[in-house]
C-alpha positions in Angstrom: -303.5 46.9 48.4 -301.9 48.5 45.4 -298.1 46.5 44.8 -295.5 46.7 43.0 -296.5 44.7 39.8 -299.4 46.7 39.5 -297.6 49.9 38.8 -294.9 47.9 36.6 -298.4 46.6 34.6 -299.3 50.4 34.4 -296.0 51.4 33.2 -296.1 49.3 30.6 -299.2 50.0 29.4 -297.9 53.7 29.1 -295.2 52.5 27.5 -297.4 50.2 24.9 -299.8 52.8 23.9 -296.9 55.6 23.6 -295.3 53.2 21.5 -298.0 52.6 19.7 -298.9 55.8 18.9 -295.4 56.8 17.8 -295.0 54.5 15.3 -298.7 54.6 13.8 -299.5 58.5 14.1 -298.4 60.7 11.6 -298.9 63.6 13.0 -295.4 65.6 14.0 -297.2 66.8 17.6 -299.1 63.4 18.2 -295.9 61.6 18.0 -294.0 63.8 20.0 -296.7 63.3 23.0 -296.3 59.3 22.5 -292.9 59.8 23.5 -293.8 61.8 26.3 -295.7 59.1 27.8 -293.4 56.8 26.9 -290.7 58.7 28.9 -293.4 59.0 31.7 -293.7 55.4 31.8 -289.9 55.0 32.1 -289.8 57.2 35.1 -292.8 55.7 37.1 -290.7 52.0 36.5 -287.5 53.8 38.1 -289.7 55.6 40.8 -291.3 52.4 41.7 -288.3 50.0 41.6 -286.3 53.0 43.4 -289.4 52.8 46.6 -289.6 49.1 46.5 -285.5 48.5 47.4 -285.6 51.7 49.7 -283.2 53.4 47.7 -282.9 57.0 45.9 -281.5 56.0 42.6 -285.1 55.9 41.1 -285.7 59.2 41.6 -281.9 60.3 40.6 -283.0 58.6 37.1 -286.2 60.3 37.1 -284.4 63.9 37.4 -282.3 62.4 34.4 -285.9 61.6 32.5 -287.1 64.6 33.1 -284.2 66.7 31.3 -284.0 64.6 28.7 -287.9 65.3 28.3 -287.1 69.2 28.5 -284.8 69.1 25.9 -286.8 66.5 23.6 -289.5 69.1 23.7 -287.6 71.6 23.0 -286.2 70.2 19.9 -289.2 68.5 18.6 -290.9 71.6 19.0 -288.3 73.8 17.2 -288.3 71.1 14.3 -292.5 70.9 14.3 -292.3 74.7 13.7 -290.2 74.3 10.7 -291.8 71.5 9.3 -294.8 73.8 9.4 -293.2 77.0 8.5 -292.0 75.3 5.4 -294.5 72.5 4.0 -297.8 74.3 5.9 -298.3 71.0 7.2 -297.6 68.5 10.1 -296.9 65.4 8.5 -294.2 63.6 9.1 -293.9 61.9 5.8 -293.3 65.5 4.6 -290.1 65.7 6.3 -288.1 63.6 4.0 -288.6 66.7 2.1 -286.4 68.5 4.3 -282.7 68.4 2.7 -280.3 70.9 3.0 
């Protein structure tokens, strides 16, 4: 039988290999899907701590993870777009270029 500690193992692998990939990638899009899954695995912790106790709040902070995914997307993807419009590339090191 699946239990609790093997989704919270699962979560944070998620978590590890989002993390991982946000601070080694350099790639503007790659980096904005590691943080993706590393929101994912933030809600599956809340989901699963929110069925083990019988109560709702997991799912209350999962609604919460998923706007602030929404707008993280459409952010990221707004600034990706200008990075791109203006260097023709996706590389975040090129957005230290960006100074107003």
């Amino acid at each position: 039988m699946i239990g609790l500690t093997h989704y919270l193992v699962l979560a944070t692998l998620l978590f590890s290999i989002g993390l991982y990939g946000a601070l080694v990638k350099r790639n503007a899009v790659v980096i904005l899907m590691c943080i993706e899954i590393m929101l994912n695995a933030a809600g599956l912790a809340f989901i699963v701590a929110g069925a083990r106790w019988g109560q709702p709040d997991g799912q209350v902070m999962f609604l919460f993870i998923l706007t602030t995914a929404a707008a993280e997307v459409a952010v990221g993807l707004a600034l990706v777009l200008l990075l791109y419009r203006q260097h023709k590339t996706l590389d975040v090191d090129a957005a230290s270029k960006m100074r107003g």
